[in-house]
C-alpha positions in Angstrom: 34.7 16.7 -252.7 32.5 18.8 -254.8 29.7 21.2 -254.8 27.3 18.5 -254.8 28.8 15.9 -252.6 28.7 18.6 -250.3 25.4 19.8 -251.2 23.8 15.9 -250.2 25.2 16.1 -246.9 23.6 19.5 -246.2 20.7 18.0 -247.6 21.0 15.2 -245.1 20.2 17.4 -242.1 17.5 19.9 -244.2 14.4 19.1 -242.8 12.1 22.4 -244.2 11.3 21.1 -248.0 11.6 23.2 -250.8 8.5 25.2 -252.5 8.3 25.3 -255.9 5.6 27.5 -256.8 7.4 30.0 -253.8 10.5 29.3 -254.0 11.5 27.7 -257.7 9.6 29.9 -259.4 11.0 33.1 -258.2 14.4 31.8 -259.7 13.1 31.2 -262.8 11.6 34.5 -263.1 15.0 36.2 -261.7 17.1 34.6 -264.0 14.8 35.5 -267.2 13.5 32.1 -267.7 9.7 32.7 -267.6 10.2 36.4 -269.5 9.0 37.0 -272.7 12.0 37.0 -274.6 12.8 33.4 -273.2 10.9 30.5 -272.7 7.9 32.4 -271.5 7.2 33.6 -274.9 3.9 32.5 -276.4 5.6 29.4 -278.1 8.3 29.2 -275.6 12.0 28.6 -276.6 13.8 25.2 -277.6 10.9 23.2 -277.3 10.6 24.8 -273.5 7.5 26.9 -272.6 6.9 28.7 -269.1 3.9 30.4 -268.3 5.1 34.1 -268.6 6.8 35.7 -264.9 5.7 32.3 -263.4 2.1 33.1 -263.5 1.3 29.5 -264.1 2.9 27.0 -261.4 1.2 24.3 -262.4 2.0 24.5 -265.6 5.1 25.3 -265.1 5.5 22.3 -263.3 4.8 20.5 -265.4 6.6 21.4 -268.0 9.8 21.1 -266.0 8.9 17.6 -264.4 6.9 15.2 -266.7 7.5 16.6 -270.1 10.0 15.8 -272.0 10.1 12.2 -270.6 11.0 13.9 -267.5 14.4 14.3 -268.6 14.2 18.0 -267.4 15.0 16.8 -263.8 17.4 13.6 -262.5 16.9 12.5 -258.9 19.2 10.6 -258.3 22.1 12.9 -259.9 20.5 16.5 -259.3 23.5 18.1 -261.0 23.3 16.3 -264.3 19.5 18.3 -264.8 18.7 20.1 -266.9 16.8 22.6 -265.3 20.4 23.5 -263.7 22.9 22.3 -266.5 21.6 24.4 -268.8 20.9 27.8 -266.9 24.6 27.2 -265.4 25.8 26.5 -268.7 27.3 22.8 -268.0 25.8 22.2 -271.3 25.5 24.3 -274.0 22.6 27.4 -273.5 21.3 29.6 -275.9 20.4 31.3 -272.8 23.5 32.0 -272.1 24.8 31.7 -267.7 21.7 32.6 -265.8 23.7 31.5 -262.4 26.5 30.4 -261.3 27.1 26.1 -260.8 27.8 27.1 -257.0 25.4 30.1 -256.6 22.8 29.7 -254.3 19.8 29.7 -257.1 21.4 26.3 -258.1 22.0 24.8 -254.8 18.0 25.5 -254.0 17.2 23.8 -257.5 19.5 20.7 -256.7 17.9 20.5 -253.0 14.3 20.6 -254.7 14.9 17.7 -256.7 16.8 16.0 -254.3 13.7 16.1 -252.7 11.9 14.2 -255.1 10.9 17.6 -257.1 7.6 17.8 -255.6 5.0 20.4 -255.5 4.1 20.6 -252.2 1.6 23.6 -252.9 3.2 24.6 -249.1 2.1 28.2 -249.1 1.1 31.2 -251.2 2.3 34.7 -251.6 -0.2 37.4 -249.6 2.4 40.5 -250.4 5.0 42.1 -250.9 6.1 45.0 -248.5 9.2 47.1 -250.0 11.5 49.8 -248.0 11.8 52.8 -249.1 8.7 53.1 -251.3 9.7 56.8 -252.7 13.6 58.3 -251.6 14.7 62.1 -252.4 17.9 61.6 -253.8 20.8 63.7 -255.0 22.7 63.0 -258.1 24.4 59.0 -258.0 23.3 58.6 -254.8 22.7 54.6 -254.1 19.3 53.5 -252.4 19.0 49.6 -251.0 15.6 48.3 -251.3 14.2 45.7 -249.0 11.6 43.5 -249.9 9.6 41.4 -247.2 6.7 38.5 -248.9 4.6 37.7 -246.6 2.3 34.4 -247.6 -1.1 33.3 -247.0 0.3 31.1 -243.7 1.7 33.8 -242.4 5.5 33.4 -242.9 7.1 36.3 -243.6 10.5 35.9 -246.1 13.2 38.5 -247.1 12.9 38.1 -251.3 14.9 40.8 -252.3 17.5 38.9 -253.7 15.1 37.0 -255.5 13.0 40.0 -256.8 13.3 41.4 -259.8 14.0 45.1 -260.5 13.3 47.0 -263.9 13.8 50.8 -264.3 11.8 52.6 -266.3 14.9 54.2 -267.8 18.0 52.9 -267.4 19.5 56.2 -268.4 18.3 57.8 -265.9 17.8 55.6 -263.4 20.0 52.2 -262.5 19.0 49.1 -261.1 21.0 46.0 -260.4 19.7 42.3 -259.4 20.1 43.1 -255.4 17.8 45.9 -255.8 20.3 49.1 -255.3 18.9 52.0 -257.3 21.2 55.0 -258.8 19.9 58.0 -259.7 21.8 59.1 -262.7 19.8 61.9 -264.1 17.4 64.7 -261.9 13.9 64.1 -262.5 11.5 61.8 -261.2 12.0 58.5 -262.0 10.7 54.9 -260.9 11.7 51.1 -260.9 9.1 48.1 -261.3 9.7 45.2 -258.5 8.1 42.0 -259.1 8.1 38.8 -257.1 5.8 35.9 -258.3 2.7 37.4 -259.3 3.1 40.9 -257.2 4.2 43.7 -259.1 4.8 47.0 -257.2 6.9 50.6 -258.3 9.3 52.3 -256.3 9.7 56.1 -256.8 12.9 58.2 -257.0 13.2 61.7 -257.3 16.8 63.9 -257.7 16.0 67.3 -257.7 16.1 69.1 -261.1 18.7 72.1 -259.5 20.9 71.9 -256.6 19.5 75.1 -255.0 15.9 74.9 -253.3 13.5 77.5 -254.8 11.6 79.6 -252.4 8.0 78.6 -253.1 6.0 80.8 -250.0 5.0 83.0 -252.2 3.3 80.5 -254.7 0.0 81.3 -255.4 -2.8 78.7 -253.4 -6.4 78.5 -253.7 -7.1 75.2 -252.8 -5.9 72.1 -251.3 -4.5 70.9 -255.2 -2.2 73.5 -255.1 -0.6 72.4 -251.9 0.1 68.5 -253.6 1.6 70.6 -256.6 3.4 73.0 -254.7 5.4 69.8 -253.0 5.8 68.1 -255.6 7.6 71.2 -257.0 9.3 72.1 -253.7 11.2 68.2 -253.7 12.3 69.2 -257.6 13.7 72.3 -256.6 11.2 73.5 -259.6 10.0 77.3 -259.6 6.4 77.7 -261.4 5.6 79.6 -263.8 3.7 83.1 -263.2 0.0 83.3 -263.1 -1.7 83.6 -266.5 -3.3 87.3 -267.5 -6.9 87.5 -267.8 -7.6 86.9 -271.3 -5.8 83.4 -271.4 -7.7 82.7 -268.8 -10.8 83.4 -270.6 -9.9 81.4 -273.3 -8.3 78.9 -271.7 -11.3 78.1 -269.5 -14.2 79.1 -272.3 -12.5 76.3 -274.7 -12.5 73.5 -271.6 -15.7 74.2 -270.6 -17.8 74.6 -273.5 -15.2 73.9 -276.3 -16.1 77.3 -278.2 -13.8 80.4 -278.1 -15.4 83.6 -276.1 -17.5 85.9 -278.8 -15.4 89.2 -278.9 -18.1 91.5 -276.8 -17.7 88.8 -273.6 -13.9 89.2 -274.4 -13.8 93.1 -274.3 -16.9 93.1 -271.1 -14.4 90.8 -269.2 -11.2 92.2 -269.8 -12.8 95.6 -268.6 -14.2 94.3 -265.3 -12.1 95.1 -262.5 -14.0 92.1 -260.3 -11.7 90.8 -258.3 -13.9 87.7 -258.2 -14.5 87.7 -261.8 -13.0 84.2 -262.9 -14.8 82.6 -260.5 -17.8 84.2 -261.6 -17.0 83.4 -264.8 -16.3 79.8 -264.4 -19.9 79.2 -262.6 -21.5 80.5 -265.6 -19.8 78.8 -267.7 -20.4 75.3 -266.0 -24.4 76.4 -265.8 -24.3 77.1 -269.2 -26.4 74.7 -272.0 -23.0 75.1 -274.2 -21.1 73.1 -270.9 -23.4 70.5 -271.6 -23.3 70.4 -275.0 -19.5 70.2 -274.7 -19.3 67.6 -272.1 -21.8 65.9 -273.6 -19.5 65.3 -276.8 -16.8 64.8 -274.4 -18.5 61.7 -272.8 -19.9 60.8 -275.9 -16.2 60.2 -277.4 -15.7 58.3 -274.2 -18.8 56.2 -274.4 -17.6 55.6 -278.0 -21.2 56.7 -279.4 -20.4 56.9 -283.5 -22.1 57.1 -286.4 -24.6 53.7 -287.4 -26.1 54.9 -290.8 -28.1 51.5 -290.5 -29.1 52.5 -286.6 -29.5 56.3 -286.3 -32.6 55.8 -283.9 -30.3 54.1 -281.4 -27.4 56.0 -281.6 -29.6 59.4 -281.2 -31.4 57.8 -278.1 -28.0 57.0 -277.1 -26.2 60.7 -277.5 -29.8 62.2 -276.0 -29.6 60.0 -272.8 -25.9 61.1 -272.1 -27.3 65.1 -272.3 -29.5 64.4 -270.1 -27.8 62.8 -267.4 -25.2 66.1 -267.8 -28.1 68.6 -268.1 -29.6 66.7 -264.4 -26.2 66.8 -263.0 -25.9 62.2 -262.9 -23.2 61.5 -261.1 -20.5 59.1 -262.8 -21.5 56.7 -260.3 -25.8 56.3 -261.3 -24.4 56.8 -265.4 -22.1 53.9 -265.0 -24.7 51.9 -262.9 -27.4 52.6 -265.3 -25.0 51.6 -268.2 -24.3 48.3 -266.6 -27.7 47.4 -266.2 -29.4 48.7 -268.8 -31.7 46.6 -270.8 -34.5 47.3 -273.4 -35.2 49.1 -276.4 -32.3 50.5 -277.8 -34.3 53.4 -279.7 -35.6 54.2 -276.6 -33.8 53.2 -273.9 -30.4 55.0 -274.9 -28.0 53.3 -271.9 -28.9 49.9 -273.5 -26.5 51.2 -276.8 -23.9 50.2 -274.1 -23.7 46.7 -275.3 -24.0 47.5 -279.0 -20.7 49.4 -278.9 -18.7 46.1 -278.5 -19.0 43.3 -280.9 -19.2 40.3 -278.4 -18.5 39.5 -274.5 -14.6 39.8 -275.1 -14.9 43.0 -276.2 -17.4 44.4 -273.8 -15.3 43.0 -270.7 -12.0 45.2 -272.6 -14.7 47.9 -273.4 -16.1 48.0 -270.1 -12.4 47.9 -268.0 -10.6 50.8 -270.3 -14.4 52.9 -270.1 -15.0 52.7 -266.5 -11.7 51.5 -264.9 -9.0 52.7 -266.9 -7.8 49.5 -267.1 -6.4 47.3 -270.0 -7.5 44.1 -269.7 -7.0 42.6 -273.1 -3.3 41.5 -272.5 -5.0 39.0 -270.3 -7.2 37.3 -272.7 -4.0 34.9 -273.9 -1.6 34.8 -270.3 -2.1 36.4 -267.2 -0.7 40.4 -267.2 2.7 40.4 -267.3 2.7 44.2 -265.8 -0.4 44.3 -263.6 -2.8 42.2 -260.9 -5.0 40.6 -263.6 -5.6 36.7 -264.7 -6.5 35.2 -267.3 -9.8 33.9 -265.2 -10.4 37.6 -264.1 -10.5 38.2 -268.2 -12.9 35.2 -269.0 -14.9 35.2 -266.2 -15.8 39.0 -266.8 -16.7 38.5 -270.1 -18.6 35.5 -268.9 -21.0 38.0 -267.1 -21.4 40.1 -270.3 -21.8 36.6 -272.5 -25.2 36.4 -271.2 -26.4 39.3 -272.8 -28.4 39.1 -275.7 -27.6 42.1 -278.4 -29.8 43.4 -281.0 -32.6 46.1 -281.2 -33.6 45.0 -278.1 -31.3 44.3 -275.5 -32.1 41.7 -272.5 -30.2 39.4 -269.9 -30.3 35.9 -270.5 -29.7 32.8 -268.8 -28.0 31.1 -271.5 -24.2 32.0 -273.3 -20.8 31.4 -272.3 -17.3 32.2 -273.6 -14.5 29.4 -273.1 -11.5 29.6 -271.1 -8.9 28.6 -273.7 -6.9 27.2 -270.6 -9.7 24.9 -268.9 -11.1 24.4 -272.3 -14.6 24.8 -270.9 -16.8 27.7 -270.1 -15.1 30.3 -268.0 -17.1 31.4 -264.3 -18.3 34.8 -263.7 -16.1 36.7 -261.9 -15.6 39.9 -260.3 -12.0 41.3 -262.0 -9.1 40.9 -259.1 -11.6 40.4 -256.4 -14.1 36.6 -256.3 -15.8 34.2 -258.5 -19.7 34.6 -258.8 -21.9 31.6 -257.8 -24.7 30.6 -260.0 -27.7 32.1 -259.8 -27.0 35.1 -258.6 -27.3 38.1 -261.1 -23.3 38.8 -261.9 -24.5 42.2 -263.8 -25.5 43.6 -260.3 -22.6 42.2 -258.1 -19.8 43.7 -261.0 -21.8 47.3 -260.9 -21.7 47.5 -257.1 -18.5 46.8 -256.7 -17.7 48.7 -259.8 -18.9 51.7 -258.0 -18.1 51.6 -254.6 -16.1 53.8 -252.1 -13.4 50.7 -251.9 -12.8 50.2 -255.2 -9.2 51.9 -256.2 -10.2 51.8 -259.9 -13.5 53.5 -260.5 -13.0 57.3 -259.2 -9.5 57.5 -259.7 -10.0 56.7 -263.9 -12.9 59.2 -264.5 -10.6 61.6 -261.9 -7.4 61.2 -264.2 -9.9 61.7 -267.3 -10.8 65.1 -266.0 -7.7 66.1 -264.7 -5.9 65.8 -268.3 -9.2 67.4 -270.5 -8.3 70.3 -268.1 -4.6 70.4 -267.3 -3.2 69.0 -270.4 -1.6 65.7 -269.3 -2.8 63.0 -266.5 -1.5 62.1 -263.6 -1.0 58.9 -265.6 -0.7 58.3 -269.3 -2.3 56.9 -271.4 -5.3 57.4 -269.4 -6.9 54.4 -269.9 -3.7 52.4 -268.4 -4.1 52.9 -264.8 -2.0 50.1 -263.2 1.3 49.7 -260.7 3.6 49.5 -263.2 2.7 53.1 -264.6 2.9 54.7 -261.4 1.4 58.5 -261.3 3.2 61.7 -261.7 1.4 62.6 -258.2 -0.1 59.5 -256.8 -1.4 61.6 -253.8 -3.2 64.3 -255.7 -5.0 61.3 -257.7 -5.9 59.8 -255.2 -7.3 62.8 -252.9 -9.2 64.3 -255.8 -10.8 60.7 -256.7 -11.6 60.8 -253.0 -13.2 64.4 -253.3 -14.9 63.5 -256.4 -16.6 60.5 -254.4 -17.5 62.2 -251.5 -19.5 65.0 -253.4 -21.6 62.3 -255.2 -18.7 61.5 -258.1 -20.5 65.5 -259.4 -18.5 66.0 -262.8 -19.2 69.9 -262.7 -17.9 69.1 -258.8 -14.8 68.2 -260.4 -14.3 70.5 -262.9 -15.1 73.8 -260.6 -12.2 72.1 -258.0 -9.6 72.4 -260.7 -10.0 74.9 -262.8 -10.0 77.0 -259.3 -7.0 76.0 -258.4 -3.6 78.4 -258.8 -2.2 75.3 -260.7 -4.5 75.8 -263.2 -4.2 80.1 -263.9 -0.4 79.5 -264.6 0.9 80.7 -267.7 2.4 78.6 -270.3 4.9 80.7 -270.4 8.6 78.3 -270.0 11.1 80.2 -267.4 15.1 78.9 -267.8 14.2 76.5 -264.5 11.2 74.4 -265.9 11.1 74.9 -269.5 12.0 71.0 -269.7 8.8 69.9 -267.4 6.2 68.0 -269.4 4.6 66.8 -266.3 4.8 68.7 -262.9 2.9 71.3 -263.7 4.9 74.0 -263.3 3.7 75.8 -266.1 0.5 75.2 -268.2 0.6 73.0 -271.2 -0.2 73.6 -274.8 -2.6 71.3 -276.0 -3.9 70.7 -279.5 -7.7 71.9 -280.6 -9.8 68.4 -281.2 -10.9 68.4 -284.7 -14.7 69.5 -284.0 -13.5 72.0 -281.6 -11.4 74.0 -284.2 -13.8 73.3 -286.9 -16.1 75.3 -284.8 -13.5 78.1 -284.0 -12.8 78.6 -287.6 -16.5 79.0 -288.6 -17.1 81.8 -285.2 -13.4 83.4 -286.7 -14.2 83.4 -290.4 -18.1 84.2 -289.9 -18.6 81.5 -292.6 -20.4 77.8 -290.7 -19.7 74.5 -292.0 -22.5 72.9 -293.6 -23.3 69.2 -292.5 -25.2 67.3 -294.7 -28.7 67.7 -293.8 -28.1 69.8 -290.3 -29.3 73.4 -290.2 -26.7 75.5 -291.4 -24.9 76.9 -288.1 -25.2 73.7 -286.3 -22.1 73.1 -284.4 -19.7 70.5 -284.9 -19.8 69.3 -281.4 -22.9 69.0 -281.5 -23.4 66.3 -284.0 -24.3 62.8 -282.6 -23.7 61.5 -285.8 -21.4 63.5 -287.8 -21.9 63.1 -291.4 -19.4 62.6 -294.2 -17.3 65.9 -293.6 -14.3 67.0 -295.4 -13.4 69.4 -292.7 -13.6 67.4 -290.0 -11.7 64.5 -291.7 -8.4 67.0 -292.5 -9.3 68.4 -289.0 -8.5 64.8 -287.6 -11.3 63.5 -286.3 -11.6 60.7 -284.0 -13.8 58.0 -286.0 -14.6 56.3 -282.2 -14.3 52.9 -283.5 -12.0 52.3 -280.7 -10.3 54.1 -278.1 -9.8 58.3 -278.9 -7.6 58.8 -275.7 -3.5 59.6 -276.0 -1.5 61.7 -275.0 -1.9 65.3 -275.2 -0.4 66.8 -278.3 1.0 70.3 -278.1 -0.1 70.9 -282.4 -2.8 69.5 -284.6 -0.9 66.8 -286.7 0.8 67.1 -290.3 -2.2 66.7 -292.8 -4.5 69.1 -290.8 -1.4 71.5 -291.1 -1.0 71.3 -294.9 -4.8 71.5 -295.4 -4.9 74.8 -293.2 -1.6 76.4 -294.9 -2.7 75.6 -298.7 -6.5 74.2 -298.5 -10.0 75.2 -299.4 -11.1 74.9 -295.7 -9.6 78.1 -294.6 -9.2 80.1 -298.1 -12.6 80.2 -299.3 -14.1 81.3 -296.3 -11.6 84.3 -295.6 -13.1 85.4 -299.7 -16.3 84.6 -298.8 -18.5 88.4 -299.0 -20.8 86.9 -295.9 -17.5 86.0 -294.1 -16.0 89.0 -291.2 -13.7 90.0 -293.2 -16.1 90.7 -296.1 -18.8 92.3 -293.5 -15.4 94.5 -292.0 -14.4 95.7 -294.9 -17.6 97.0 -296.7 -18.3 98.7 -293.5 -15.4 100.8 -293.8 -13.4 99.8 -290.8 -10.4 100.8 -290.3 -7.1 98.6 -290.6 -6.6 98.7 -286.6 -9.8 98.1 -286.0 -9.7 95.0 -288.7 -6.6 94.1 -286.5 -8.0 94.2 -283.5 -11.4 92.3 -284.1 -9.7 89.6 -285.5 -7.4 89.1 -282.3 -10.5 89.3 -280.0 -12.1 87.1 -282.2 -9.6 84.6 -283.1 -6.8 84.9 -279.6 -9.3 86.5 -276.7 -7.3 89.2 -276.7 -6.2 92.6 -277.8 -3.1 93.1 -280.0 0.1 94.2 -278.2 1.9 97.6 -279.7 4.8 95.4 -281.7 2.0 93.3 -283.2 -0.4 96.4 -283.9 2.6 98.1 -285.6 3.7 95.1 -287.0 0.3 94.4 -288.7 -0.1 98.1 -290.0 3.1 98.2 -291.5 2.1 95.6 -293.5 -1.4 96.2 -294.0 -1.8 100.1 -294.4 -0.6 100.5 -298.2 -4.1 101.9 -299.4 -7.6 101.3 -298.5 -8.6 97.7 -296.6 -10.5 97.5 -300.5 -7.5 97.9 -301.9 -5.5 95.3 -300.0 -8.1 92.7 -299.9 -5.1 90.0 -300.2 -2.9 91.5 -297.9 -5.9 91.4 -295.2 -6.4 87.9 -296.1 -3.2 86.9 -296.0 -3.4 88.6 -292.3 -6.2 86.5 -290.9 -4.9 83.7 -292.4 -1.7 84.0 -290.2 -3.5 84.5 -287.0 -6.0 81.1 -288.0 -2.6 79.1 -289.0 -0.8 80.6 -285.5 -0.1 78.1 -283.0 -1.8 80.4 -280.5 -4.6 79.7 -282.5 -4.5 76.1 -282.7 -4.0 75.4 -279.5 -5.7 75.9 -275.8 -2.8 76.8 -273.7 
């Protein structure tokens, strides 16, 4: 008697049919049918196409029942199927064995067809609970996950045999089909489980040393420091010392208004014996017009806003509005609001430049989800997201809210235009991303905004949160920035989520923001590496060196040198960060840029890249200003200054601070072979070093 004989008498006395969208499909997607290397690949596989992960039953369906003349299935002799000859390897499988001819996966399949291979449509999946979400682990220790679905009739099932389990690193971190996890490296590391269309990340962490470091003494200020400190405490990671004073000035001077600290500020600061000082210092700095001129080109890169040679009006009524709203202290909330509803004259009317940034409704409903959501929704234009929540009708039907805008000078709402779902082949429905369809006749605009912006909504605070977090610390919480989804879990989902929290409650205040972290003990460490975290790129355990954005260190140079930039027809002086429409530049193109055509978030860079460093070691950007007689050097020189105090100026001036003794005697052992006259090149050569100097280059 065989596996199947025997299976038709169980089958006799089964009276619970089987699901297939809840119970077939999951076997499909365990065994790697549905994945993208498989037959859920865009053309499928064989002349055999699943709707990627299963996130198409219907289609799936099918595809497995009627196509193919129905050969795909056999009622009467289950076992002769294909849809388990083929995965078991009875017949010949490019596949390769998925499961065994007696495993339970093939029993369930023969059952379903035994059945009649019907789609009962019985249930649908509600969740997915798993046990443990995050374990503390030492070194090839095993964990067991548990995973409980719970569907919409309230049935509750235990799927983890059926779920599927993907590490983020299999180096570091293993997991096999029945969801046991091994750590195999220290760090922090996660695991993606998906069943059907729910797609969840457990966390792991094995301490980075055996010992536990003694962290009482680790400076607090606020409540960030206490998420950090924990997160350091389970790593068994000791921070870094505080920063001194004058890396704290520049640190916080180039995050807040993007300019280095003029040498007098530098020497008036490091002289003041305030204990409060850098507090001080930091509310200045955010009530200062250069904050908003900085955040302004911050937001401006965001927003996208570039140069339309065809369209200045529109683009300076765009830059002018975003100043404004920063200058009146806007929350992110009314800005994002106002930008969703905006309408009118684009020369006049700057938010209405939102929907001229994007070519059509596709593009706005990507535009819109990366800007205000930090969402990528693009990858569900084609199939429904393979790593995240979002369908193919929550990408159609958002664009079908932005399709009935009409885009031009003028910019108005409509009641006409439509884009097609290219499943249905007919005009998508306006819905709400994730969440409901909208009805007709109601305005779509509004609903998206206030649900956009509301308490509720996991997406909106947390992006602009993340955003801030990394222009200030370095890195975010999660990277890229503008990929916020399970399946890239934070560094500390906690600390995300209490500071988008915090930025909500205090009316979603950017400057709120910004004076919460910069406060913080997190923030004042040094960048200086000890022997115990000089591997962390992501706890914050020390601070991070970052790379100067093009305009920023085009407007260092100019404050170093004493020489500006010219652009085109802009006063001479006129800061590069300034510019809502930067002209052709030279400078700024070695300097790298960002042209805003799309997207200028990545991750952080600790240098500036390879053609901005050949331009500053052998180009005309820093050479003829350091031989330029209006330049500091120049204006040092012919006023007879001495070689220390060349030395020193250009520190203050260039590093915010003063020279140590090795340097200073470094400096005049090279430097004090005559006159400063007479050793014009060697003093070139000097400042050329410091502008070249990592130190330089980067905020750190």
């Amino acid at each position: 008697m065989n596996f199947f004989t025997v299976l038709m008498m169980v089958v006799a006395v089964e009276a619970v049919p089987v699901d297939f969208d809840t119970e077939i499909v999951p076997i499909l997607t365990k065994a790697g049918c549905n994945a993208a290397s498989c037959h859920g690949s865009v053309a499928g596989r064989g002349g055999f196409k699943l709707s990627l992960f299963g996130g198409d039953p219907a289609w799936d369906y099918d595809e497995i029942v009627h196509r193919l003349e129905g050969r795909r299935i056999n009622v009467t002799a289950p076992e002769t199927s294909l849809v388990i000859a083929k995965p078991t390897e009875q017949m010949s499988h490019e596949g390769g064995t998925r499961f065994d001819y007696d495993a339970v996966e093939a029993e369930v399949l023969a059952r379903w067809i035994n059945d009649g291979a019907l789609r009962l449509r019985a249930r649908a999946l509600a969740k997915i609970e798993i046990t443990p979400r995050s374990s503390l682990v030492t070194l090839n220790d095993e964990v067991q996950l548990r995973v409980i679905a719970t569907f919409d009739d309230g049935s509750q099932q235990d799927v983890t045999e059926l779920s599927l389990y993907t590490s983020s690193d299999a180096v570091t971190l293993a997991a096999t089909d029945t969801g046991k996890l091994t750590a195999l490296r220290r760090g922090r590391h996660h695991v993606v489980v998906r069943f059907l269309t729910d797609v969840q990340t457990v966390l792991v962490t094995a301490p980075l040393a055996d010992a536990r470091v003694d962290l009482s003494k680790s400076p607090r200020t606020n409540w960030i420091d206490e998420e950090i400190i924990t997160t350091l405490d389970a790593l068994h990671l000791a921070p870094s010392p505080q920063a001194d004073a004058a890396t704290l000035l520049r640190r916080v001077s180039l995050h807040l208004t993007g300019r280095l600290p003029q040498p007098d500020a530098v020497r008036a600061y490091l002289a003041n014996d305030d204990s409060d000082k850098f507090t001080k210092l930091v509310d200045r700095l955010l009530d200062s017009p250069e904050f908003v001129e900085y955040w302004t080109y911050q937001l401006s890169k965001l927003l996208r806003i570039r140069p339309q040679p065809t369209n200045l009006p529109a683009t300076e009524a765009f830059h002018k509005w975003v100043r404004q709203q920063l200058q009146d202290g806007v929350g992110w909330d009314q800005i994002a609001s106002e930008l969703l509803l905006a309408e009118g004259d684009t020369h006049e009317n700057g938010p209405a430049n939102f929907y001229l940034v994007a070519g059509d409704a596709r593009a706005q409903a990507e535009y819109t989800t990366e800007l205000l959501m930090g969402v990528r929704l693009s990858c569900a234009n084609c199939h429904n997201h393979p790593l995240d929540r979002w369908t193919q009708d929550d990408y159609h039907g958002l664009a079908a809210i932005f399709a009935r805008i009409e885009r031009g000078r003028h910019v108005r709402a409509t009641t006409h235009g439509e884009v097609i779902h290219p499943v249905t082949g007919e005009a998508a429905v306006a819905r709400i991303p994730g969440e409901r369809f909208i009805a007709d006749g109601v305005d779509a605009r509004r609903e998206f905004a206030e649900w956009l912006i509301a308490e509720s909504n996991p997406y909106f605070s947390r992006a602009i949160a993340n955003r801030i977090w990394k222009a200030l610390m370095g890195r975010g919480f999660v990277e890229p920035s503008d990929d916020l989804r399970a399946t890239n879990p934070a560094t500390h989902p906690e600390l995300l989520n209490r500071l988008a929290s915090d930025f909500a409650e205090h009316d979603y205040s950017i400057r709120y923001a910004i004076r919460t972290i910069v406060n913080s003990a997190a923030y004042a460490r040094s960048r200086r590496e000890t022997s115990d975290n000089a591997g962390d790129l992501q706890f914050y355990s020390h601070a991070l060196s970052t790379g100067l954005e093009a305009e920023v260190l085009a407007d260092a140079i100019a404050d170093v040198s004493g020489i500006a930039e010219p652009y085109g027809s802009q006063p001479l002086g006129t800061r590069a960060i300034g510019l809502f429409t930067p002209p052709e530049s030279e400078a700024l193109e070695v300097l790298g840029r960002c042209d805003r055509t799309d997207s200028c978030e990545s991750s952080a860079s600790g240098s500036v890249g390879l053609t901005t460093k050949l331009h500053l070691l052998n180009g005309p950007l820093l050479n003829r200003r350091l031989r330029d007689e209006q330049g500091r050097l120049s204006q040092l020189v012919q006023s007879g200054a001495s070689t220390p105090q060349i030395i020193e100026e250009f520190y203050v001036a260039a590093l915010s601070r003063f020279p140590s003794n090795a340097e200073r005697s470094h400096w005049l052992g090279q430097l004090e072979l005559g006159e400063p006259e007479a050793n014009r090149l060697a003093m070139e050569d000097f400042v050329w070093g410091l502008l070249n100097s990592q130190e330089f280059l980067t905020n750190h």
